[in-house]
C-alpha positions as CSV (number, residue, x, y, z in Angstrom):
1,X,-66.0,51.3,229.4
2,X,-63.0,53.2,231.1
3,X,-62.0,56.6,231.9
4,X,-60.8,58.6,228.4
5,X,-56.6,58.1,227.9
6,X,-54.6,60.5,230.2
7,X,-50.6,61.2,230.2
8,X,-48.6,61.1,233.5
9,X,-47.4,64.5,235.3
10,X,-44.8,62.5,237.4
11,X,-42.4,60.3,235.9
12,X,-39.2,58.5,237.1
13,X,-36.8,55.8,237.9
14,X,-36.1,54.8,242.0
15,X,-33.0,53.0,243.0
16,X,-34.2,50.1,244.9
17,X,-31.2,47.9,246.0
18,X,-29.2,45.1,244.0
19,X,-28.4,47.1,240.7
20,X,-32.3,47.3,240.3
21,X,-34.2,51.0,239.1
22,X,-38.2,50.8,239.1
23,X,-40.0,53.0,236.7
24,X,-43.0,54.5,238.2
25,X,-45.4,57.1,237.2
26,X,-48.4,58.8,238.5
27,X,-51.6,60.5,237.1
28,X,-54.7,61.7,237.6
29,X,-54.7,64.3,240.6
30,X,-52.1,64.9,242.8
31,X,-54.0,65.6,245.6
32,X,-56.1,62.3,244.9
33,X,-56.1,58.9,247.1
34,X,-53.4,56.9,246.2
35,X,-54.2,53.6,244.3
36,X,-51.6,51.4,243.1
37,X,-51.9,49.4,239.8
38,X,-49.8,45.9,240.1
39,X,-49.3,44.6,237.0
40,X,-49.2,41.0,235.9
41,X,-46.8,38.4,234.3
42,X,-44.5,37.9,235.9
43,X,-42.4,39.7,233.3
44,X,-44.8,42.1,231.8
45,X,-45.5,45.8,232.0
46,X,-47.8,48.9,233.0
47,X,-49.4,50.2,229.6
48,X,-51.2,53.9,229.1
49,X,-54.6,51.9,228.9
50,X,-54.1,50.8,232.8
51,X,-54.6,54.3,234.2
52,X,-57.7,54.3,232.8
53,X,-59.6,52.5,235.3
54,X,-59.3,55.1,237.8
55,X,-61.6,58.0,238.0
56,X,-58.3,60.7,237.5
57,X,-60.1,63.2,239.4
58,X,-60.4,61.2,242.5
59,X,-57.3,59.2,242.5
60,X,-53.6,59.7,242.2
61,X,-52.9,56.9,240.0
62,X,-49.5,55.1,240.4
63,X,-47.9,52.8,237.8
64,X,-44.5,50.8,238.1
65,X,-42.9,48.0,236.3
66,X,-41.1,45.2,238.3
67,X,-38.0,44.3,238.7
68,X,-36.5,43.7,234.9
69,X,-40.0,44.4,233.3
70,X,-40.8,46.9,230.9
71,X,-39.3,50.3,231.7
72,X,-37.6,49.6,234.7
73,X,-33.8,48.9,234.7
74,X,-31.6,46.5,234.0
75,X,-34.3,45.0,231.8
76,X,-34.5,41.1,232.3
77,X,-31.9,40.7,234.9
78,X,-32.9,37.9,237.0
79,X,-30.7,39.0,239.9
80,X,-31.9,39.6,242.8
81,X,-35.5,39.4,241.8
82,X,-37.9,37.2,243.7
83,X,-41.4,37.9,245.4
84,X,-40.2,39.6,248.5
85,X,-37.9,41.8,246.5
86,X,-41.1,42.7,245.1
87,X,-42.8,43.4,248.0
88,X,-39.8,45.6,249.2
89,X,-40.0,47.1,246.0
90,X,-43.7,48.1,246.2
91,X,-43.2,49.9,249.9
92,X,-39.8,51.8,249.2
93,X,-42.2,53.7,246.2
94,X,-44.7,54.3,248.7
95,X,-42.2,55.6,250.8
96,X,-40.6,57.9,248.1
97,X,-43.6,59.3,247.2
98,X,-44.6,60.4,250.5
99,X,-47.8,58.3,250.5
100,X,-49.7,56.7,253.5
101,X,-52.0,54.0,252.9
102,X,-53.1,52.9,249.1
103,X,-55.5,51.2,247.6
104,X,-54.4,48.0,245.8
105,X,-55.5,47.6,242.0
106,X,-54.0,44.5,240.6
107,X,-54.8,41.3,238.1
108,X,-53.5,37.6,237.7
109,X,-49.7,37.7,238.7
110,X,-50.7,41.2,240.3
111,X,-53.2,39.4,242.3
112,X,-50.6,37.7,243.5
113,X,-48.6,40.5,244.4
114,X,-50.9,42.3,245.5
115,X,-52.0,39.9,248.3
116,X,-48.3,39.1,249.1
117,X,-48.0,42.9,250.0
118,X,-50.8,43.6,252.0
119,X,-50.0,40.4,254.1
120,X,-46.5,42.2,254.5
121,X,-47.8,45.7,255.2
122,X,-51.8,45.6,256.1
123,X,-51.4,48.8,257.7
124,X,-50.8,50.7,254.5
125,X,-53.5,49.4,252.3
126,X,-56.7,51.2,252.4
127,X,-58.2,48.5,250.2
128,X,-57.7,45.9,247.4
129,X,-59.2,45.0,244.0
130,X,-58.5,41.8,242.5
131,X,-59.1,40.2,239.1
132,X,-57.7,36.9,237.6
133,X,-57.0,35.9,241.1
134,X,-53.6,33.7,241.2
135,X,-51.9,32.3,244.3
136,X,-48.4,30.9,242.8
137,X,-49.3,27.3,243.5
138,X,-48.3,24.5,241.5
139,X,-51.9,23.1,240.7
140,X,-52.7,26.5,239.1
141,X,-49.2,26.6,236.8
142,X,-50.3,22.7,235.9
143,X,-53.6,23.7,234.7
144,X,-51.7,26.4,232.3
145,X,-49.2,24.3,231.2
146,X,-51.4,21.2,230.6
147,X,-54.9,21.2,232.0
148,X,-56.2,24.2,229.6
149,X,-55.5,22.0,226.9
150,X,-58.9,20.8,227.1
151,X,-60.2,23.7,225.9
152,X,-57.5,25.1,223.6
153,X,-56.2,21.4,222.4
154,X,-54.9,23.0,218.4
155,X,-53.3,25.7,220.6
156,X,-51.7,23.4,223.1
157,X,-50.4,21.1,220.6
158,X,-48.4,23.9,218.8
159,X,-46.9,24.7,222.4
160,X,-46.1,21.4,223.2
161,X,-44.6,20.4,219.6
162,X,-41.2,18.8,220.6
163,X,-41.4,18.8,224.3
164,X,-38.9,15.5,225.6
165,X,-39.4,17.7,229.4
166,X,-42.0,19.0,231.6
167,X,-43.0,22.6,229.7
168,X,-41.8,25.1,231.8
169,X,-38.4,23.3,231.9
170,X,-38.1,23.0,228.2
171,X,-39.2,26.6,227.8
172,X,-36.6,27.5,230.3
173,X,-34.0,25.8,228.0
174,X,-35.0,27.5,224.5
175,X,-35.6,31.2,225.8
176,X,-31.6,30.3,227.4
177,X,-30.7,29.2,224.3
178,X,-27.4,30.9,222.9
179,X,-28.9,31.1,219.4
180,X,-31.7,34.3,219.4
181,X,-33.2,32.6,216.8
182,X,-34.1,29.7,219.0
183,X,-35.1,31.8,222.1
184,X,-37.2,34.3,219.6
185,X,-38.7,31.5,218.0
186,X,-40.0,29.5,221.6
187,X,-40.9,33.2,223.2
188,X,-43.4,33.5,220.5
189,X,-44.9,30.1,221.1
190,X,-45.0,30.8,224.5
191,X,-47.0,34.0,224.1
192,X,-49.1,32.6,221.7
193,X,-50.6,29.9,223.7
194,X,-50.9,32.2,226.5
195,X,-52.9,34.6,224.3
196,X,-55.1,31.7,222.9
197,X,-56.1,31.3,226.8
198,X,-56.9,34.8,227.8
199,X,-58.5,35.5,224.2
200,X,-60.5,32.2,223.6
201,X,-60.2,31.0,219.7
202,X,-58.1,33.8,219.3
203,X,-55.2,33.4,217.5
204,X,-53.1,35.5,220.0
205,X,-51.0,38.8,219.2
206,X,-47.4,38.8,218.1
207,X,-44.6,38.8,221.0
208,X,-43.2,42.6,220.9
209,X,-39.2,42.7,220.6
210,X,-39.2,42.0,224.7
211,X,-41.2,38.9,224.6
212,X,-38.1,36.7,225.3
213,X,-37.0,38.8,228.6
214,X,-40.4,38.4,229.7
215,X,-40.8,34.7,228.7
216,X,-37.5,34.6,231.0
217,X,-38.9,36.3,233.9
218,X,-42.2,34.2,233.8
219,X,-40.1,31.1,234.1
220,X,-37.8,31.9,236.4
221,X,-40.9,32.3,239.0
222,X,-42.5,29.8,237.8
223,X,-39.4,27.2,238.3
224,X,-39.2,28.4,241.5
225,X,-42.3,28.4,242.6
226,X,-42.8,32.2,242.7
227,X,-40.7,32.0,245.8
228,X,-43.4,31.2,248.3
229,X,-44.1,28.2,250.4
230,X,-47.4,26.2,249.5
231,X,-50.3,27.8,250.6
232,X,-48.1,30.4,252.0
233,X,-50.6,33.0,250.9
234,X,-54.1,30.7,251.7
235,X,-52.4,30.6,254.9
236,X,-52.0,34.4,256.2
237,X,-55.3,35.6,254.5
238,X,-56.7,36.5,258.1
239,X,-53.9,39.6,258.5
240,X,-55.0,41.0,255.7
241,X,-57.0,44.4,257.2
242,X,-60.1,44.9,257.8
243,X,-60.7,47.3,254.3
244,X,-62.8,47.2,251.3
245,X,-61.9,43.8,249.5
246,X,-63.4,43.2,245.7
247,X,-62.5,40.7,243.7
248,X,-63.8,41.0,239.7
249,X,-63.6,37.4,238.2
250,X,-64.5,36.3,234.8
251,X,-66.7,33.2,234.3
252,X,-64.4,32.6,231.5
253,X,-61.3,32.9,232.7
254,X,-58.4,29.9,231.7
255,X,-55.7,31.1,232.8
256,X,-57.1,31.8,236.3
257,X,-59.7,30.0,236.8
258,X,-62.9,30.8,238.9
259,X,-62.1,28.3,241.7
260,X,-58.8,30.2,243.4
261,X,-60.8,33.5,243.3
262,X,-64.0,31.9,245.3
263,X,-61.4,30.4,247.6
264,X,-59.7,33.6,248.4
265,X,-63.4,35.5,248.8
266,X,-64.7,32.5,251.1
267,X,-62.0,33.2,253.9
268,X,-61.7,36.9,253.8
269,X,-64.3,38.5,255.7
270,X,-66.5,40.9,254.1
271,X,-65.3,40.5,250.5
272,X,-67.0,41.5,247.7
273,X,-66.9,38.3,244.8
274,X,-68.3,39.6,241.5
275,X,-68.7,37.0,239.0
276,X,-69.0,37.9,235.1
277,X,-70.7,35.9,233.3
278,X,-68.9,36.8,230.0
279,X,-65.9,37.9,231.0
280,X,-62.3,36.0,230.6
281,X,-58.8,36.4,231.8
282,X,-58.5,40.3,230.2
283,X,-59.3,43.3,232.0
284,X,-59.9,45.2,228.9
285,X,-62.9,43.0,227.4
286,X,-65.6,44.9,227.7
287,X,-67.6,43.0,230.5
288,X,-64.5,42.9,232.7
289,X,-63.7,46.7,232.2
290,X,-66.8,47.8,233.0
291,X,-67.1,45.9,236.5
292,X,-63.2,47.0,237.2
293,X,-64.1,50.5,236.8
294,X,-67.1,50.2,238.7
295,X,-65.4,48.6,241.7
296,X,-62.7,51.4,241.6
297,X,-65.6,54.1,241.2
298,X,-67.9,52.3,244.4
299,X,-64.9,52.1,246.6
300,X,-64.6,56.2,246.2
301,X,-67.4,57.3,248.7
302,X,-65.7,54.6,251.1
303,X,-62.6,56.3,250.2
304,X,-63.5,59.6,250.3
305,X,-64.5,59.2,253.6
């Protein structure tokens, strides 16, 4: 369904402000339109499979890991590291790399991001693909925490075993915990119920030996809202530019459901909302990586141009 694996030919870490270094990469061809890939979480990571959605002889393919995520450095810090620093983040690397306007590539959290920036900075996005589309609000984390568990109730009972708090706050106090034991142990839970959503009667993969930083980073945005005012995105739709808008959406999706993504196509002029049937919260199920790579292949004539 995607483009076969590629390796970067630019790799590297930028100093952006507060103790913070980004890791970013590019493939594909160097001479290609820029298209940024924003990845989700918050707390997670780029991943050799996400340049494979780009055609890599049309695009120059940029990867980065946020603040504390994945590669970039100090991993996990919490300092300094809220949506606009983000947003900062995402224009000083289009400033290093000399590029002018991008296309924007990203999924859930991404989605969020994604729309965040070109709300900052319309006049550097050529155009934007969404998929899992997530605005930060509070209705949205209460259907993870709680209103999925309609669907996934053997799931949600394992991650709410013990809770005497709200979940994100009791989560907040076992990943803190000063026993790694403790954190380990709740980070897995935590990723588990989370897979069970985006893999439906999965039984969800193992947390990798950075689960609990991530767990940490998803809850500090989470407790704080993802540091933007209600609606705050809703709200400043309309200077988004006038450029190519998709949004992929599953059907399936329970982590972000289908409603937030009509919402978001509904008030922005021109968008394109593709609905699949089959497809969930993971852009690597088949259904869902098909009509990704399809949006990023239809926007290239567009593009091109």
């Amino acid at each position: 369904m995607l483009y076969p694996p590629l390796e970067p030919f630019h790799q590297g870490h930028l100093d952006v402000g507060g103790g913070h270094q980004i890791y970013f990469e590019e493939s594909g061809s160097a001479r290609g339109f820029p298209v940024v890939f924003v990845h989700g979480g918050p707390g997670s990571r780029t991943q050799a499979a996400h340049r494979r959605f780009f055609d890599p002889g049309f695009y120059r393919i940029v990867l980065f890991d946020q603040r504390g995520c994945g590669r970039s450095t100090p991993f996990a810090s919490l300092a300094h590291n809220t949506t606009a620093h983000l947003v900062a983040d995402m224009e000083a690397l289009r400033r290093h790399l000399g590029i002018g306007t991008w296309l924007l590539f990203g999924g859930s959290w991404g989605s969020t991001l994604a729309l965040a920036y070109a709300i900052a900075h319309p006049q550097r996005v050529a155009g934007t693909v969404l998929r899992g589309v997530f605005l930060g609000s509070r209705a949205e984390v209460d259907w993870f925490v709680c209103g999925a568990r309609r669907f996934a109730p053997e799931a949600w009972a394992e991650f709410s075993r013990g809770a005497a708090s709200p979940l994100p706050q009791h989560y907040w106090s076992l990943v803190n915990d000063g026993r790694a034991e403790v954190a380990t142990a709740a980070a897995a839970r935590w990723c588990a119920y989370e897979a069970s959503l985006v893999e439906p009667g999965g039984a969800g993969a193992a947390p990798g030996g950075e689960a609990v930083g991530r767990v940490k980073i998803q809850l500090h945005y989470m407790l704080n809202d993802f540091f933007l005012r209600p609606d705050e995105l809703l709200d400043n739709l309309w200077r988004l530019p006038q450029r190519p808008f998709v949004i992929v959406q599953g059907r399936l999706d329970m982590v972000c459901p289908v409603g937030t993504a009509y919402e978001v196509a509904r008030r922005v002029p021109g968008a394109q909302f593709n609905v699949v049937g089959g497809g969930g919260h993971s852009a690597q199920q088949p259904e869902m990586a098909a009509q990704l790579r399809a949006a990023t292949d239809g926007l290239k004539s567009l593009l091109g141009g």
